[in-house]
C-alpha positions, -999 to +999 in steps of 0.1 A: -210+531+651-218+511+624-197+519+597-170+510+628-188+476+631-181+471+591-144+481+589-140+455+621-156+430+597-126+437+571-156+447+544-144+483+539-146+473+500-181+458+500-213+473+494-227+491+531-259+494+512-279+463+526-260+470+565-274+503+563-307+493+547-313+466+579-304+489+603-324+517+596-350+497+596-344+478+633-347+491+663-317+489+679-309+484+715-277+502+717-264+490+749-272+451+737-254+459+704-222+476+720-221+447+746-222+421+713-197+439+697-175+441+728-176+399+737-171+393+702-141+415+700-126+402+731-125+364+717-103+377+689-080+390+707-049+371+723-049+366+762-040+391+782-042+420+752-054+454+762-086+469+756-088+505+747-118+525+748-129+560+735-159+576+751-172+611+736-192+635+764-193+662+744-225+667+745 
């Protein structure tokens, strides 16, 4: 999840040392988190785009 969040962010180059640094030590609400993610990534993209999802239940 959040190496996804920082390839979104185009910083596939940059050092993940201080994202993973703060996140491990945050509690994180996942659903606020995902539904952050989500509205941000709708206002990028152009009216009327699709939005595809994955979901993994293999649990």
């Amino acid at each position: 999840m959040l190496t996804n969040a920082i390839l979104y962010r185009g910083r596939e180059q940059a050092d993940w040392s201080a994202d993973y640094k703060l996140f491990n030590r945050s509690a994180i609400q996942v659903p606020v988190l995902f539904r952050t993610v989500l509205l941000e990534s709708i206002k990028k993209l152009p009216e009327g785009a699709d939005i595809e999802v994955a979901i993994d239940v293999s649990i």
